[in-house]
C-alpha positions, 0 to 999 in steps of 0.5 A: 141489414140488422139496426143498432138498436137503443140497447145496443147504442147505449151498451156500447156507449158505457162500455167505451165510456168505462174503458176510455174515460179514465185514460181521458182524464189521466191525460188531462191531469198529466198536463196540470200544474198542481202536484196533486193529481185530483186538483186542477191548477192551470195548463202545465207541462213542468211534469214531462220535464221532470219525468225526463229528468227521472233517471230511475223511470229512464232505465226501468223504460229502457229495461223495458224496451231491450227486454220486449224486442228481445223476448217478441223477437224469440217469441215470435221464431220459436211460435211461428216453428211451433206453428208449422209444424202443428199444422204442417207436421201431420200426425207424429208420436207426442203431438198431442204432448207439444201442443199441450206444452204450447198452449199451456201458458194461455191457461196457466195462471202468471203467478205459477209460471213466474213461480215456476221460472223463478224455482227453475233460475234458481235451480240452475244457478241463474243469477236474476236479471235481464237474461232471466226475464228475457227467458221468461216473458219469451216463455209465456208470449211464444204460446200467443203467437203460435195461435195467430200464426197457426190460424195464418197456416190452416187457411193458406193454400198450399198449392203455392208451395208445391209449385215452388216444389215443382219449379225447382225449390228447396223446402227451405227456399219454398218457406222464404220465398213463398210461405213466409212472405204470404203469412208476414201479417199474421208473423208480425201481428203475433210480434206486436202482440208479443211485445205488448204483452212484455210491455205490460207484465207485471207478475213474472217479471216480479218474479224473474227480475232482480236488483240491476233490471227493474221493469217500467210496470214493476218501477210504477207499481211500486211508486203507485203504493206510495202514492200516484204522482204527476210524473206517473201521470205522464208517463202512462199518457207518453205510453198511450201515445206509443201504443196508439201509434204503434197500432195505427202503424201495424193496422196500415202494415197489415193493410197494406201486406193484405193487399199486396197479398190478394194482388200476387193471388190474382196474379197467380190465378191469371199467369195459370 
């Protein structure tokens, strides 16, 4: 079995030290008395009470929020019918064509695809707002879950469809009664992702947002340039708390659906 060795302990320490230690002291100044954020004046939480009361940082969050559960939602269908058929639909005219289209956004820099969705809106006379960044962030996050997805397919054993087949199914019963339930974790694992990615966009919702839906991360860079205020302080620590529930949650989802999983294959292979 191959040790840590010095090197490895202490890059890795400097790594996690560079990643974690500025949230760390992000939180800590969330809770301080002072109104400058680089001074200490005792324990307070007087600024998540005046966060609350921040109507503008209110409803870019709920903007937010609708706008990430609508998009990962669209997202994830259209990503995990992108993915069957990618793996599942064996050799057809313009294959190479679709999977180019699909991947493409992962390479593509945001500034030319918010650029591009932003030329395209106003082509066809689509007034900015929700709808637009909606359309949008599905745009670029669908090509994120079609990987997770299509990486769940290539090793999925397709035995167990057929003998739905066999047993009297339909291809579509096949998919809900037996596809779909083995590939849940890699389904809902490209919808956090999705969804974390809309939560943290910036650049094209700079571009496809317009005066009555403004984002939560266009809402606080644009308090960041006048300056970093406690209240933003704390809602970064309100949304590290979110997303560190939300992975622990996922993690035991997967757990769990990865379990249940090995139990109906043991269970398959007994009942042959």
């Amino acid at each position: 079995m191959n040790r840590l060795s010095w090197f490895n302990v202490v890059s890795l320490t400097l790594g996690f030290a560079f990643l974690y230690i500025p949230m760390l002291i992000l939180i800590i100044f969330s809770f301080n008395e002072s109104k400058l954020v680089t001074v200490w004046a005792g324990f307070s939480t007087k600024w998540y009470g005046e966060l609350v009361q921040n109507e503008a940082f209110l409803d870019a969050a709920w903007v937010t929020l609708r706008v990430a559960v609508f998009s990962s939602t669209l997202a994830t269908i259209l990503g995990t019918a992108a993915a069957y058929v990618l793996v599942r639909g064996g050799r057809f005219f313009g294959r190479t064509l679709f999977s180019g289209m699909i991947y493409a956004p992962l390479v593509m820099p945001e500034v030319i695809t918010g650029l591009s969705l932003l030329l395209l809106f106003i082509g066809i006379g689509l007034d900015r707002g929700i709808l637009t960044i909606v359309l949008a962030h599905t745009t670029f996050s669908m090509c994120f879950v079609s990987v997770v997805v299509s990486s769940r397919l290539v090793t999925f054993d397709q035995s167990l469809e057929e003998a739905a087949l066999d047993l009297g199914c339909s291809p579509a019963q096949a998919f809900r009664l037996v596809t779909l339930p083995i590939i849940a974790p890699a389904v809902i694992s490209g919808w956090l992702l999705a969804f974390t990615l809309s939560l943290d966009d910036l650049v094209i919702a700079s571009f496809t947002s317009g005066p009555s839906a403004t984002t939560l991360p266009i809402k606080i860079f644009s308090a960041v340039r006048l300056g970093v205020s406690p209240e933003i302080n704390a809602l970064s620590t309100i949304m590290i708390a979110v997303v560190t529930v939300g992975v622990i949650a996922a993690s035991l989802v997967t757990k769990r659906a990865m379990v249940r999983q090995k139990q109906d294959e043991m269970a398959a292979v007994r009942a042959e």
